[in-house]
N, C-alpha and C positions, 0 to 999 in steps of 0.2 A: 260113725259115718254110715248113711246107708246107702248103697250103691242102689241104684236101679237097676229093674231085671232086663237082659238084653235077648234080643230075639237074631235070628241071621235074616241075612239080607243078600240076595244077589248084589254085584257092583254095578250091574245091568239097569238096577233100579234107581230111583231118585233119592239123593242123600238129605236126608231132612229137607226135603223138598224141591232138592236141586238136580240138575241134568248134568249129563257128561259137560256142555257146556260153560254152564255156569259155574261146573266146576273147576274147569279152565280157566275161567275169568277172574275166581276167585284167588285161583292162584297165582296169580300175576300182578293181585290187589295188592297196594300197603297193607301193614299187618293193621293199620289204623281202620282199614272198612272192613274188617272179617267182621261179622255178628259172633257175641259171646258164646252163645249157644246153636251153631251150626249143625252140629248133629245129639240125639239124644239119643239114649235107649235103644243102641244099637250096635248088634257084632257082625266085621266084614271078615269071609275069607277070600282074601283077594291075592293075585301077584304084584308088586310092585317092580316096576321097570321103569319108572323115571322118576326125577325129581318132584316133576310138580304134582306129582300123585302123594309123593311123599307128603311135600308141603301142606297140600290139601288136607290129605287127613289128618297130621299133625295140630295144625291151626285150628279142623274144625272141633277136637279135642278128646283127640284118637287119642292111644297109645297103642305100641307094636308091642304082646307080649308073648307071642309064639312065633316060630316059623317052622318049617315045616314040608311038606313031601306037596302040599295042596297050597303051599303060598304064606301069605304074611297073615296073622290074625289081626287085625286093629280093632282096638276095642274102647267105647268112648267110655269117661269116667261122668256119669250122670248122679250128681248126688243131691241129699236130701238136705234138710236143714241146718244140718251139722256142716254143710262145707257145700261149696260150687267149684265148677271147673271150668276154668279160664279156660285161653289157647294152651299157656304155659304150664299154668298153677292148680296144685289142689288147696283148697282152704278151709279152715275148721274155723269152727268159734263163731260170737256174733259179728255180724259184719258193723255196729254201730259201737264198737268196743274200743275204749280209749286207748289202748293201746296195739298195735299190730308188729306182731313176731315175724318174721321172715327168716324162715330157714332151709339152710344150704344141707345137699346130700352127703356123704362121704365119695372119696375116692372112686371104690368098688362096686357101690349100691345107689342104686336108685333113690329115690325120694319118695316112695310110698312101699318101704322095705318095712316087717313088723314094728320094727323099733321107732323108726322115724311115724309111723301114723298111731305107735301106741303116745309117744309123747306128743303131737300134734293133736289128738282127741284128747288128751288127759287138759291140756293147756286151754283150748276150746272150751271145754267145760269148766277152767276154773274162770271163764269171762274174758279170755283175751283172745283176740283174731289171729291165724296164725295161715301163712301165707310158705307153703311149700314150692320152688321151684328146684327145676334141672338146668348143669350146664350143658354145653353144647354137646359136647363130646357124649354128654351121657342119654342126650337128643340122638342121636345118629347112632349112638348105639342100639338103642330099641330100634329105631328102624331098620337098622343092620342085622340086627339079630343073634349079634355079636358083640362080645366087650372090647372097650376101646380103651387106650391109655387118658388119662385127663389132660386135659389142653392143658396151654404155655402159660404162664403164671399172670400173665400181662392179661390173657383172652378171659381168665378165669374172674379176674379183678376189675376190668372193662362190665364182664356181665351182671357183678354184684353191682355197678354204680347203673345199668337199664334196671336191675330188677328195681333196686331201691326207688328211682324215679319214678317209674312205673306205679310203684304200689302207694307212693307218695300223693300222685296224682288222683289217687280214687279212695285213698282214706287221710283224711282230715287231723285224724289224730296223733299221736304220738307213736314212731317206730323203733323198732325194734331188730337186730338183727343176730345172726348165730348160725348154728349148724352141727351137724354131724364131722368130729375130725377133719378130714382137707376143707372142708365148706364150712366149716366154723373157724379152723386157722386162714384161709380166704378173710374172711370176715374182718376177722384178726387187724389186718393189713391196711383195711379203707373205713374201721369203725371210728376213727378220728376226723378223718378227712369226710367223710359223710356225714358228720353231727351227729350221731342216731344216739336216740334216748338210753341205750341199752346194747352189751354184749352178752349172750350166752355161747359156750359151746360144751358141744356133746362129746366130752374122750378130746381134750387136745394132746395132737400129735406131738409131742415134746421135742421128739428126736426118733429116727428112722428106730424101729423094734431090732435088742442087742448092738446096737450103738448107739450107746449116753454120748460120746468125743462129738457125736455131732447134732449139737441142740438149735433149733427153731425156734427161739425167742428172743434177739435182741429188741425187737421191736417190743415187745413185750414190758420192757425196763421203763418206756416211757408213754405209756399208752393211757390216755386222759379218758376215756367211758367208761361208765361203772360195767365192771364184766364179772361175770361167772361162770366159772371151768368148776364142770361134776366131770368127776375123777374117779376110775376103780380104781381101787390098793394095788389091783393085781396088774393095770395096763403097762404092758410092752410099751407103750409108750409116753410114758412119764410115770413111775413110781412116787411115791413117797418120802423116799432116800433122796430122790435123782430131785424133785423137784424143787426139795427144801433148801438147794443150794444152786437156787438157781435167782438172779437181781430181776425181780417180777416189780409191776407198778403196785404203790400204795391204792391202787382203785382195783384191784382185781384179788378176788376170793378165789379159795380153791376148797370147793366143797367134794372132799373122798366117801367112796360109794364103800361097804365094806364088802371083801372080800372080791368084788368086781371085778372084769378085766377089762375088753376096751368097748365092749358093749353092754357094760356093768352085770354082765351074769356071774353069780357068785358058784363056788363049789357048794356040791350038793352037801359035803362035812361041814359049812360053815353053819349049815343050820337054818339058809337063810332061802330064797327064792328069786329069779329072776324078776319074778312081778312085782316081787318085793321090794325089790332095788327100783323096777321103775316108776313106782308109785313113789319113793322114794325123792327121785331122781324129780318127778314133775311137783310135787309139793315144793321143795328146795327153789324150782323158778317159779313158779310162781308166788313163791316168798318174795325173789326177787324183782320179778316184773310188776308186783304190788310196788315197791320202794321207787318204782321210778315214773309215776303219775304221781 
């Protein structure tokens, strides 16, 4: 992915062309009249004291990754051929690519965390569109500045059926969906009920880490899209032992990462490399996301 270089900017000045005004106005727009590309190749340090300030820079495709003694940094994601950025999304791969991956963050981490954009580029390049967003909670928390707890289960599964829609509306071809642990068990949940060509997830949460008594898959037992859960040997949250006794559907693999844990990094005695596992890790879907065109 290559970012654009960003320069500073007073707030004083015109935001990609626009005035305190219009930046007003735009705030107040449906999210259906924002322009894609509102601001480029640019970093604010600014304070933020109200909402529609937020809104504004959010939409025009900010993100908050500092704050600080001098205010909030917002800083847009400008990228090159490798990926564009929505209001919401970052996205890799070609955009005329039969298939489109949409994938959900974890819990704790954002959606442009190492992991999530080393397998997002790896996927990209093996020819599939891959369509990164955030939920809400994890919206407000860059703004905030602060980590938040993850929304209500209902809020979380409401956002996967806009994104889905969403990405449906502007690619033609076959989707795909998955994630990172909470945002791939998310996924889990409405990959039957939204028809989607495909499941992958990243590290599924099996059951909370030191308690197997309490496992996260019934739904699991009858779930009709072809899925694939990559798995470290080593994750807190679903082992080996733990999984193999567990009534999974005949549509769903469990491909194990060796030595891995829930970010599939292996111990440095195994011999093995983190890069290792993740190149690993992005061959294995893209084995899969071939089988499903």
């Amino acid at each position: 992915m290559l970012v654009a270089e960003t320069r500073a900017m007073p707030v004083g000045l015109c935001l990609g062309g626009r005035d305190a005004a219009d930046a007003q106005a735009l705030a107040e727009a449906p999210l259906q009249q924002w322009p894609e590309a509102a601001v480029t190749g640019v970093e604010l340090n600014v304070s933020v004291d109200n909402t529609r300030a937020v809104r504004f820079y959010e939409k025009c495709g900010f993100v908050c990754d500092r704050t600080g003694l001098y205010g909030t940094r917002w800083t847009s994601r400008t990228l090159g051929n490798e990926g564009a950025c929505m209001s919401d999304w970052i996205e890799n791969g070609p955009a005329d690519a039969a298939l489109c991956l949409i994938l959900a963050h974890g819990a704790g981490a954002a959606m442009d965390t190492p992991f999530m954009q080393r397998i997002a580029e790896g996927l990209g390049e093996a020819g599939y569109r891959v369509v990164r967003f955030e939920f809400p909670y994890m919206r407000r928390s860059r703004a905030e500045g602060r980590k938040r707890p993850p929304d209500r289960e209902a809020v979380l599964l409401d956002h996967w059926r806009e994104t889905v829609a969403a990405v449906r509306a502007r690619h033609s071809g076959a989707v795909a969906i998955g994630g990172k642990s909470m945002g791939g068990r998310m996924a889990s949940l409405v990959a039957d009920e939204l028809d989607v060509a495909g499941l992958l997830v990243l590290g599924y949460p099996f059951h909370p880490p030191g308690k197997p008594h309490r496992p996260r898959v019934a739904h699991l037992a009858g779930i009709t899209t072809p899925t694939l859960i990559l798995q470290g040997e080593r994750d807190p949250f679903g082992r080996p032992d733990e999984v193999a006794g567990y009534d999974l559907s005949g549509r769903i693999q469990v491909a194990w990462l060796a030595d891995g844990d829930h970010g599939f990094k292996p111990r440095k005695r195994s011999g093995l490399t983190e890069p290792e596992n993740l190149s690993e890790a992005i061959e294995r879907a893209a084995a899969f996301l071939r089988n499903l065109t």
